[in-house]
C-alpha positions in Angstrom: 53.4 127.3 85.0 53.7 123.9 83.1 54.6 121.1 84.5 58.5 120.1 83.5 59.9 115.7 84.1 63.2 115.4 84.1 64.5 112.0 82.3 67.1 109.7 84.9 68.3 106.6 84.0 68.1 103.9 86.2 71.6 101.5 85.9 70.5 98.1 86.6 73.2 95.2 87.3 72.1 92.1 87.4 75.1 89.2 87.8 77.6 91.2 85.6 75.0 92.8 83.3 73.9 96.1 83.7 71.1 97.7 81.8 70.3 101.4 81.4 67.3 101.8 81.2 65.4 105.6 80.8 63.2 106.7 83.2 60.8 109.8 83.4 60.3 111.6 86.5 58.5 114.4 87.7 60.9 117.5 88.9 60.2 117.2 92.4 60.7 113.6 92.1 64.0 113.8 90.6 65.2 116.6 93.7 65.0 114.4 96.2 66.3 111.8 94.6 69.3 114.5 94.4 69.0 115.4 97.9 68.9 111.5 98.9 72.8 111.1 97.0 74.4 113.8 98.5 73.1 113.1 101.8 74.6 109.4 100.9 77.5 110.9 99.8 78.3 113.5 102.6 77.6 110.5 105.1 80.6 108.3 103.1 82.4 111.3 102.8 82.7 111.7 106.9 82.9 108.0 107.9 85.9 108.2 105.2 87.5 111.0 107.3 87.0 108.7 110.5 89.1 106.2 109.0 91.5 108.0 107.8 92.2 109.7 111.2 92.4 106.2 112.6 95.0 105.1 109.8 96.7 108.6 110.8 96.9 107.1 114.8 98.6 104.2 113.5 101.2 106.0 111.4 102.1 108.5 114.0 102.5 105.2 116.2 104.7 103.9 113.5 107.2 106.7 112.7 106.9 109.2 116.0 108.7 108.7 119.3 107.1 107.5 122.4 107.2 110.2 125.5 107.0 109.7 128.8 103.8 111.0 129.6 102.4 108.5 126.4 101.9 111.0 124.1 103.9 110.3 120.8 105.7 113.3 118.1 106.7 113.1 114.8 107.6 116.3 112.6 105.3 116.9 109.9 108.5 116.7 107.4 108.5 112.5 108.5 105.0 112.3 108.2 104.7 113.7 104.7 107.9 112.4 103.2 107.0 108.4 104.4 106.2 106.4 101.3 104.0 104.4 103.5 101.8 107.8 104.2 101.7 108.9 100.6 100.1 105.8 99.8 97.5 105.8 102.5 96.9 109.5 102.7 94.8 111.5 99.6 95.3 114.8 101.9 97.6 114.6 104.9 97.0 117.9 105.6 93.3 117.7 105.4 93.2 114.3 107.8 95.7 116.2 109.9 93.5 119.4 110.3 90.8 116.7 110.9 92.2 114.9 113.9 93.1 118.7 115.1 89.6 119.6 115.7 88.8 116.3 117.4 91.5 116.7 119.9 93.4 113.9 118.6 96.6 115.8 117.6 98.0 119.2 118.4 100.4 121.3 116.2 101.5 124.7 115.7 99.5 126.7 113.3 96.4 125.8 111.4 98.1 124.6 108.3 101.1 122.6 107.4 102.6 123.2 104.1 106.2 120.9 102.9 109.4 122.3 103.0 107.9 125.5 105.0 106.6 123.3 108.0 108.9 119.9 108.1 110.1 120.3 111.4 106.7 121.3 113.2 105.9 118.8 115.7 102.7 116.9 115.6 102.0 115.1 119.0 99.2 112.2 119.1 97.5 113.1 122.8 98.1 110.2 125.3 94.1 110.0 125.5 94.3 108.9 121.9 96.5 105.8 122.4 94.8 104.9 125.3 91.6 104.7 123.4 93.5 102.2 121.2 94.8 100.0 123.0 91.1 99.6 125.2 89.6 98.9 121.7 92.0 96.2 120.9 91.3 94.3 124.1 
């Protein structure tokens, strides 16, 4: 079996300037340099969905109604029609579905889809605004 090099080029910037500049690398080589990015990649990937179910704490704040028990709920219809949201959110439904499966939120069904499920509730668990307000102090 020979042995194959795959060619990479390296982008170097330098004050403003970048360079490409070809590189040759052996196959192995060039895997995990593969490997290495996506493990980058899946990493940004999951501290982007942290963030996002953060931003989703404070919107919920924003637009639901306070209970007694210190829980807040907001349909889904509010959450996804708010300008505000569109402009934060690339997938509501995705950072929804997130925050579902770390206890954050609760909902009926595993899905939300507009128009079908505006008036779903979504409630924001007391547990979760508590955890906000002894982070901010």
């Amino acid at each position: 079996m020979a042995h194959t090099e795959a060619a990479v080029y390296k982008i170097i910037t330098n004050y403003g300037n970048t360079t490409i500049k070809p590189e040759r690398i052996s196959e192995s080589k060039h895997k995990n340099i593969w490997e290495e990015k996506n493990r980058s990649h899946l990493h940004t990937q999951i501290m982007n969905v942290g963030e996002e179910v953060e931003r989703l704490k404070e919107e919920i704040k924003r637009l639901g109604k306070l209970q007694s028990d210190g829980s807040y709920t907001v349909t889904f219809g509010v959450l996804f029609n708010d300008d505000r949201c569109a402009n934060i959110f690339e997938a509501l439904v995705g950072t929804l579905r997130a925050a579902k499966k770390r206890k954050i939120v609760t909902y009926d069904g595993e899905m939300l889809l507009q128009g079908v499920h505006d008036n779903v509730e979504i409630k924001m668990k007391a547990e979760a605004t508590a955890s906000d307000a002894v982070a901010s102090s």
